[in-house]
Structure formats: structure tokens, C-alpha cells
C-alpha positions as CSV (number, residue, x, y, z in Angstrom):
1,X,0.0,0.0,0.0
2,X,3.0,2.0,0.7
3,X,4.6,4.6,-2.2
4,X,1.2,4.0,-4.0
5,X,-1.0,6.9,-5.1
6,X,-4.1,5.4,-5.5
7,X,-5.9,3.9,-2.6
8,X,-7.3,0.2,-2.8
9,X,-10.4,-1.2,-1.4
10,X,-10.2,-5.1,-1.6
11,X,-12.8,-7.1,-1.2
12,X,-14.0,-11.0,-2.1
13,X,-14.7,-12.2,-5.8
14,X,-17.1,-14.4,-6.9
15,X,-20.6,-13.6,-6.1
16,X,-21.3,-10.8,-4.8
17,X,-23.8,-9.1,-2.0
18,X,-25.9,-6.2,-0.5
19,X,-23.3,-5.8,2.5
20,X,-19.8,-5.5,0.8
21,X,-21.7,-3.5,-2.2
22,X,-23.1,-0.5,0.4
23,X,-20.0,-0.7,2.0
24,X,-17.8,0.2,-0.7
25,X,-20.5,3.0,-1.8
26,X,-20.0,4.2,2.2
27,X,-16.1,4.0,1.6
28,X,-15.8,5.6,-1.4
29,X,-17.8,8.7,0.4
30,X,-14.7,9.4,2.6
31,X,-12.3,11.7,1.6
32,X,-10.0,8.5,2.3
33,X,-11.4,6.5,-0.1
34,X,-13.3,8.6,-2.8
35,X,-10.7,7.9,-5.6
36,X,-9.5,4.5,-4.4
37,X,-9.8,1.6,-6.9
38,X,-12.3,-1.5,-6.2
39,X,-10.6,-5.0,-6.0
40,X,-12.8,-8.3,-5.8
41,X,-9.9,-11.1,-4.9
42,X,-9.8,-13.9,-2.1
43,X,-5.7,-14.1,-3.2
44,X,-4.0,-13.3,0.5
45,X,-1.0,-11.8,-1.4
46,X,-3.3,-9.2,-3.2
47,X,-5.5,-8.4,0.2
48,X,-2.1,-7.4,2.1
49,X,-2.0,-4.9,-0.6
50,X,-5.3,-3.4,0.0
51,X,-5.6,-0.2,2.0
52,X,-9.0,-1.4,3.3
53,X,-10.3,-4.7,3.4
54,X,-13.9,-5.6,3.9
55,X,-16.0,-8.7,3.7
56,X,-13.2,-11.3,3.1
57,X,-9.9,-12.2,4.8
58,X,-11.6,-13.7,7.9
59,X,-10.5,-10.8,9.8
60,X,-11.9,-7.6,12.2
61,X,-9.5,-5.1,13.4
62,X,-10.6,-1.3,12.4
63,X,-6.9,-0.2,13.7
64,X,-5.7,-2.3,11.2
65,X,-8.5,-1.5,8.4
66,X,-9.8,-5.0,8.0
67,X,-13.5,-5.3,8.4
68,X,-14.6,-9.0,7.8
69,X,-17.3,-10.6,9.7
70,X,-17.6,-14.0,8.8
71,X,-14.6,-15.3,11.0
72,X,-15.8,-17.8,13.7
73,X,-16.1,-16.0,17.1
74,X,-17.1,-12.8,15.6
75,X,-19.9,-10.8,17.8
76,X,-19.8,-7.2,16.6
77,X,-23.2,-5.2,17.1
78,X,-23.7,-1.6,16.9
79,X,-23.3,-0.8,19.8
80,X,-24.6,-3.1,23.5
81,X,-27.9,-1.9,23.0
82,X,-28.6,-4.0,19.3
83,X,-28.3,-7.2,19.2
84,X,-27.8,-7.6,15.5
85,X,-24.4,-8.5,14.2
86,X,-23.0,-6.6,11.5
87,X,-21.9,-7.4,8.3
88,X,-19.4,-5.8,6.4
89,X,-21.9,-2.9,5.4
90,X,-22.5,-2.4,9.3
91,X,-18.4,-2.4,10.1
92,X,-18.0,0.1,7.5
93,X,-21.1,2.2,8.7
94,X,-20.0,2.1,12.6
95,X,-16.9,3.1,11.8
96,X,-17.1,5.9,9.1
97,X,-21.1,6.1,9.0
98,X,-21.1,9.8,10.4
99,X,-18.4,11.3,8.0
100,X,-20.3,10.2,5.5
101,X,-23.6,11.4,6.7
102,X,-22.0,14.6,7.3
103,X,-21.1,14.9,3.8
104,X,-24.2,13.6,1.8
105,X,-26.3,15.7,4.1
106,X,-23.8,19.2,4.3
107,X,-25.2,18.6,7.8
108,X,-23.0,19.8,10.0
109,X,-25.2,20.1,13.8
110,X,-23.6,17.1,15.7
111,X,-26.7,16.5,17.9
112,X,-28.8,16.3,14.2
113,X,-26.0,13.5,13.2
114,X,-26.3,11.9,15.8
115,X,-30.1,11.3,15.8
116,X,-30.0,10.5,11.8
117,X,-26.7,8.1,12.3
118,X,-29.5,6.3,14.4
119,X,-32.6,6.0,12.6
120,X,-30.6,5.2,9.5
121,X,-28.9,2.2,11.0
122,X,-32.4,1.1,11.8
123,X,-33.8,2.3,8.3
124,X,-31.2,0.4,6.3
125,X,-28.1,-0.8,7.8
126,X,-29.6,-3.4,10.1
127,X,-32.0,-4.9,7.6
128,X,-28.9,-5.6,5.4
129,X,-26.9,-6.9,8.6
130,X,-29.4,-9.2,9.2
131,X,-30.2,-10.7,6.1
132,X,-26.5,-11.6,5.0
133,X,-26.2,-13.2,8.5
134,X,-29.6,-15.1,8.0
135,X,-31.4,-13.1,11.0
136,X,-34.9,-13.7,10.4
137,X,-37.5,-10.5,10.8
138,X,-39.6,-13.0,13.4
139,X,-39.9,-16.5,14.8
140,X,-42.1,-19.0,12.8
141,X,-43.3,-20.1,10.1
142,X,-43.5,-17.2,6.6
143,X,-46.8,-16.8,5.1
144,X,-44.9,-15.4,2.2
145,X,-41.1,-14.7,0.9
146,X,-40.2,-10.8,-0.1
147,X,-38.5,-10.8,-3.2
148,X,-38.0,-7.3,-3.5
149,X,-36.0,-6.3,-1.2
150,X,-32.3,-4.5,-1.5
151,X,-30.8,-7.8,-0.7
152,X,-32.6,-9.8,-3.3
153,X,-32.2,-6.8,-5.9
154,X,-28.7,-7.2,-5.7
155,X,-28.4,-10.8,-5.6
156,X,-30.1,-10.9,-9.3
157,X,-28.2,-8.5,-10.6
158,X,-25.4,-11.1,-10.3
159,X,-24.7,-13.3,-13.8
160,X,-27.2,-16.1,-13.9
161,X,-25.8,-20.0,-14.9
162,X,-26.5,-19.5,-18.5
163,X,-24.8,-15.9,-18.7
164,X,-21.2,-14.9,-18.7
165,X,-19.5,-14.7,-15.5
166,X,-16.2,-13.6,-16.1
167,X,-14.0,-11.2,-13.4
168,X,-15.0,-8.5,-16.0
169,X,-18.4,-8.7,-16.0
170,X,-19.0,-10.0,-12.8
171,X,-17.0,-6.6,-11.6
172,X,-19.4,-4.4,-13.8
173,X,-22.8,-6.2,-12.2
174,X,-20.9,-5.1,-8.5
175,X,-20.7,-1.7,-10.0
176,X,-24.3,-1.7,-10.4
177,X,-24.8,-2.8,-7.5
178,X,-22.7,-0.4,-5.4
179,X,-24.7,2.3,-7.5
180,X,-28.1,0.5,-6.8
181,X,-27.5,0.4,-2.7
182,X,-25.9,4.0,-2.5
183,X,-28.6,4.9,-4.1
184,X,-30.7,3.4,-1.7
185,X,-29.1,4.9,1.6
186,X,-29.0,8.3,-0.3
187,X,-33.0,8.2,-1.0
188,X,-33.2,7.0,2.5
189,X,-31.1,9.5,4.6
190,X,-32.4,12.3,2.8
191,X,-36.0,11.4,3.0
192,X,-35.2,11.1,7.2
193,X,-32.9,14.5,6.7
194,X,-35.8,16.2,4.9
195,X,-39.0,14.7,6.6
196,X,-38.6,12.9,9.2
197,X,-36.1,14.9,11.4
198,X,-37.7,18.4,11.5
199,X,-41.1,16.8,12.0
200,X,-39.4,15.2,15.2
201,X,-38.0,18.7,15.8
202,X,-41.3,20.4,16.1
203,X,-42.7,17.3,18.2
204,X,-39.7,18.2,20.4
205,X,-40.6,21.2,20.9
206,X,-44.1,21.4,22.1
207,X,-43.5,18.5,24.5
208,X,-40.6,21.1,25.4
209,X,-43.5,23.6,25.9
210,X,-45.9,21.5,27.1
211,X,-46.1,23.0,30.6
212,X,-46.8,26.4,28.8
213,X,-50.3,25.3,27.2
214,X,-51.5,23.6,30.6
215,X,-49.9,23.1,34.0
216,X,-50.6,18.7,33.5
217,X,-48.2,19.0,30.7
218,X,-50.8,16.6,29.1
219,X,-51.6,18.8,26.5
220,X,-49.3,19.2,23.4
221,X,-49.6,22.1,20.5
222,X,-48.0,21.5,17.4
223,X,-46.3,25.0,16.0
224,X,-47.2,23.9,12.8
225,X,-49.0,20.8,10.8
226,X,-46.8,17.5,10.9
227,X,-46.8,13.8,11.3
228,X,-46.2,13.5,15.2
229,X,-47.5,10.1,16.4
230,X,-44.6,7.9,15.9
231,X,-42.3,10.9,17.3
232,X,-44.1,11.7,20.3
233,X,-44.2,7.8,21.3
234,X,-40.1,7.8,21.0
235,X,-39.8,10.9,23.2
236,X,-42.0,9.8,25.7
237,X,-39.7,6.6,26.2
């Protein structure tokens, strides 16, 4: 990696995935990463050249920048309070998650961040967390399978038996793919950024208030029309 100019992201070949596909769109975010080059390659000589590694190498030490999470013993959530383990999308997300917010928002209020870092985890992230690590939704039995999730979306965008599969055309399906899930977190964070977060701001407010309209406190006004339900059930927890 050393003497090199151009960063490398390495990760596995073969088929590819939701989690390692929005994790290089994260990475390549950063201002670490934005130029670096994309390698899909389970050679151990070419991952030691790799800048970053994520999703292969059997292998999780951020000081170290590898970020795999299929090694046996491996436990990583979020944080204690999530019980989900991550996959390679969630590594990359807990560890660079708010730079990267901070610049695909120009949001720059840490406390704002910090709320959307949140509810995006719980709006995207985990969902593809748990479905690479086969984390069902519920216990039981299905009454149906969803087909069109981000998850399945990318896994058909991989070459089918009867179509080439070659290195280069498997490496411009992950393309596609990296541009189909960043496209998805960006349509997602900005639809919290731009709806969801000043709705909970003025929900915020009048239970700041609240005392003001009645002495109970059991009596809320809303400054101005907004959805308010689902926000006013998380404040009260």
C-alpha cells in the first residue's frame, strides 16, 4: 500500500452481495477512499496490498483497516444496546457512518448527526446486517417470501448459470450494485434529513413547551402541521 498513489479497497470475488456493495459505496464517500480503486480477490497476497479490506480475509480489526465478519467468534453489534451482528456494510457504517452522513447531508449540527446516524442504521443498515447473516424478521413459520428487497435486488443482478461470468463482467454487475445500494441509503437518509427529522424537531418542541399550554403538561400544540405520532411515542420513552 506503501509509495502507491491510488488507494485500494479489496474485497472478495465471486458472487457478490448487498453488504460489501453498500459498503464500498460508504467507503468511497470518505475523503480516504473517494478515488480508491475496487478489488474483488480472495488471493492473501493481493488483500495485504489493500488499503482497506472488507467482507473477506476472515479478519476484524478497524486499527488495522480490516473489516470482515464471517470469522468464527465474531460478535460485533452496533453498539450493546442491538443485538444484531453486523456485516461488512454495518463495520464500514459504525466506523465511518457519520463522515459520511455529514457529507451527503452538508449537515454539520452534531446532535442532528447523531439522531440520523440512528434511525438510518435502523432504516437500512440493520435490515442488510441481518439478512446476510440469516437473521430472520420473526420467529415462525412465513406466510410469504419478499423478493424485493435490497438484498434480493442485488443478488439478481449477479450473472445467472446461463450468462457470462467472467472477473469483468461480474466486476461491472458489483458496479451496479454499489450504485443500486448508494442509491438506496441516499434516498433514504435524505428522506429522514428532509422529513422525518424536522417533524421530530417540532414534536420536540411542544412536548418542550408543554407546561406552557397547561400546568398537567398533558396537552401538546404542534407549531405547525406535521406527522407526530410515531415521534411523540419515542420521546416519551
Amino acid at each position: 500500500a506503501l509509495g502507491r498513489m491510488v488507494k485500494r479497497i479489496v474485497t472478495h470475488n465471486g458472487t457478490f452481495h448487498c453488504d460489501e456493495s453498500l459498503a464500498c459505496f460508504l467507503l468511497k464517500q470518505t475523503e480516504e477512499f473517494k478515488d480508491a480503486e475496487i478489488i474483488r480477490t480472495r488471493d492473501p497476497s493481493v488483500i495485504e496490498t489493500a488499503d482497506i479490506v472488507v467482507d473477506v480475509g476472515a479478519i476484524y480489526d478497524p486499527e488495522k483497516n480490516l473489516f470482515d465478519h464471517h470469522q468464527r467468534g465474531f460478535t460485533e453489534t452496533i453498539n450493546s444496546d442491538y443485538e444484531t451482528k453486523l456485516s461488512s456494510a454495518g463495520l464500514i457504517y459504525k466506523h465511518y457512518g457519520k463522515e459520511v452522513l455529514k457529507k451527503l447531508l452538508q449537515e454539520n449540527d452534531d446532535d442532528v448527526l447523531e439522531l440520523l446516524y440512528w434511525k438510518i442504521y435502523r432504516g437500512i443498515i440493520q435490515e442488510v446486517d441481518a439478512i446476510d447473516n440469516g437473521i430472520n424478521q420473526f420467529d415462525g413459520e412465513k406466510r410469504y417470501k419478499i423478493n424485493t428487497n435490497l438484498s434480493s435486488r442485488v443478488g439478481r443482478l449477479n450473472p445467472s448459470w446461463k450468462e457470462d461470468a467472467s472477473d469483468e463482467k461480474r466486476m461491472e454487475q458489483f458496479n451496479n450494485a454499489i450504485e443500486m445500494t448508494g442509491e438506496e441509503f441516499v434516498s433514504i437518509a435524505n428522506g429522514y434529513h428532509k422529513g422525518w427529522y424536522p417533524a421530530r424537531a417540532i414534536v420536540a418542541d411542544a412536548v418542550k413547551r408543554r407546561k406552557d399550554i397547561h400546568p398537567s403538561g398533558k396537552i401538546l400544540e404542534l407549531s405547525q402541521f406535521c406527522p407526530w405520532s410515531s415521534d411523540l411515542f419515542d420521546l416519551e420513552r
